[in-house]
N, C-alpha and C positions, 0 to 999 in steps of 0.2 A: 521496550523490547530489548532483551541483550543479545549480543552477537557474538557468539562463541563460532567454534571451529564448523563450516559446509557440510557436517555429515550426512552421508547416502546422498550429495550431491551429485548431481552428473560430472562427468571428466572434464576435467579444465580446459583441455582444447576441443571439446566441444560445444562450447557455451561462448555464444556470438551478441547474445541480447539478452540484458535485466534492464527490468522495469523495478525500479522504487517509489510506492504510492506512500507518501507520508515520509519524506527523506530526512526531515530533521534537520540537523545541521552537516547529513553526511557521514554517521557510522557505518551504516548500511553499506551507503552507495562505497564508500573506499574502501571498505573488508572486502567486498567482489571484489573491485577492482584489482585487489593483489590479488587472489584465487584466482579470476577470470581473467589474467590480463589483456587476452584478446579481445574482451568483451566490452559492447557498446553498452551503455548505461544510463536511462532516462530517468531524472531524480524530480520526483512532483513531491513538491511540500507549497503551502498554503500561507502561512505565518510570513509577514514579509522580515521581521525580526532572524527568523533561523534562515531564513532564503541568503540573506547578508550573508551570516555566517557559514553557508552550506557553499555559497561564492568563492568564499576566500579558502577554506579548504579544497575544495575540486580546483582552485587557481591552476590554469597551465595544463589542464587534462582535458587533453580536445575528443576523449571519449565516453566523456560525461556532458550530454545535456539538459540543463536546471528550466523544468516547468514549475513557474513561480505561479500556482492557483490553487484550487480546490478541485477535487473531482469528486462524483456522482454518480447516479445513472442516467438511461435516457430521458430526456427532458428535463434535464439538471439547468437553473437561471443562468442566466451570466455572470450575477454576483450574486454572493452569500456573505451572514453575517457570520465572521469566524469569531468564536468565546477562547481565551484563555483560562486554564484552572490550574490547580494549587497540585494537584495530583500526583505530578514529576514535573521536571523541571524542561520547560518547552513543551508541555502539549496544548493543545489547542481542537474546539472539536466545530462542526458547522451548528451554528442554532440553530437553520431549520430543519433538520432532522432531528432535531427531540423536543420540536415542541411541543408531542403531544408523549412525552417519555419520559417518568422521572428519573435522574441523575444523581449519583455524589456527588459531581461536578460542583466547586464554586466558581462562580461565574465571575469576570470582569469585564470591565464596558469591549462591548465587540468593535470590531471591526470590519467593513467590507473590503471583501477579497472578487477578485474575479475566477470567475468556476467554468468546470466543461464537463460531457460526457466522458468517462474515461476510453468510451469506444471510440469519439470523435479525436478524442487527444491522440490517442493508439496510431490513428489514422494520420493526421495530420504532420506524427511524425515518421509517415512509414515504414511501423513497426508490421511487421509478416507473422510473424510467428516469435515467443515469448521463450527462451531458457531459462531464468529464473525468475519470480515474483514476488517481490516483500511490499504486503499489506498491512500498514497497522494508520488506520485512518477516523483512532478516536471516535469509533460508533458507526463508520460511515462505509462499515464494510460489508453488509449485505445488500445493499443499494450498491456496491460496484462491483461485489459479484454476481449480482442479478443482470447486471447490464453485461459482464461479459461474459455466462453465460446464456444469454441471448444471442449474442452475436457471434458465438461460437468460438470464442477465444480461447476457453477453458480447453475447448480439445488442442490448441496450440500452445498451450502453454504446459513445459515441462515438470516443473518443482516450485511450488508456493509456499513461503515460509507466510506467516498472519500472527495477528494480534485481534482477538476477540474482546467485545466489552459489552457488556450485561450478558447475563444468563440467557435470558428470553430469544439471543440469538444465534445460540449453538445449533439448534435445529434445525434451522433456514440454514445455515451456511453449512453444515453436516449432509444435507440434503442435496441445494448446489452441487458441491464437492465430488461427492459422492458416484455422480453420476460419471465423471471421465475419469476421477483420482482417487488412492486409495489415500485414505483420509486418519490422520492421528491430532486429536484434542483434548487438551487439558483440562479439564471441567473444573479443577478443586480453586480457581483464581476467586476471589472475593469478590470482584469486578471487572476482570481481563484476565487474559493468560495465553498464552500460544497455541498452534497450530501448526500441520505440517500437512502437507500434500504432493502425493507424485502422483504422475499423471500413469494409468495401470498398465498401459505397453510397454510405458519403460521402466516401471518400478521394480 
């Protein structure tokens, strides 16, 4: 995913709380941070390799806190096997959501990560209500937007930037969306591509 300039973001000083599901080594999470400076920042990535690295970049920024798992939805295991692929450099996706889904993905030996609902994680840290949300969770993004719109997050949550991957699930997650956000998708990606969402009272 690239991170260019917050367009048709909410205002800076009103942005209290971003969630980064799939944080990487932390582009994401530190482009808010300078836009949001106000803003607290919960960075989930999975990979313990990028987690290191996502450490040492947020070093000394007690407004970023690093959820080193995997999320999911509800009734997500406690651990999952995470796959590395060749695709870009750092990603990584859960095997068991495609075992029954074929991939481009080249696989290499996995590894177990510890996992959560993302509704539980939400919870656990707190979180009330959401100002920004960046989703790019190598496949595992209509499994966490089914769980939070379940639980009603969607309607709390202001501006969703995403990262989609296979076709087959543009229309689940168009659908989701849809329903609290007015919704803009990129369909022409070969196997991924972007996404944007405002939530429609304040868009």
């Amino acid at each position: 995913m690239r991170y260019g300039p917050f367009r048709n973001s909410p205002q800076r000083e009103t942005v209290t709380t971003v969630v980064d599901v799939g944080a990487n080594i932390g582009a994401f999470t530190l482009a808010a941070r300078r836009m949001f400076p106000q803003a607290r920042v919960l960075a989930i990535e999975a990979d313990p390799d990028n987690v290191e690295l996502l450490r040492r970049n947020c070093a000394g920024d007690r407004q970023v806190t690093i959820a080193p798992l995997a999320v999911l939805g509800d009734g997500a295991p406690r651990r999952v096997h995470l796959c590395r692929h060749r695709l870009n450099s750092g990603g990584s996706y859960v095997q068991e959501v495609f075992q029954s889904k074929s991939t481009p993905f080249a696989d290499r030996r996995p590894i177990e990560v510890d996992c959560r609902s993302i509704h539980d994680l939400l919870r656990e840290h707190n979180v009330e209500s959401i100002d920004v949300l960046k989703v790019d969770a190598e496949g595992s993004e209509v499994e966490i937007f089914t769980c939070l719109a379940d639980h009603g997050w969607l309607a709390r949550t202001r501006w969703i930037r995403f990262e989609w991957h296979g076709h087959e699930s543009i229309p689940r997650l168009r659908e989701l969306l849809s329903q609290t956000h007015e919704v803009s998708i990129n369909e022409h990606g070969l196997w991924n591509a972007l996404g944007i969402a405002h939530r429609k009272e304040t868009a």
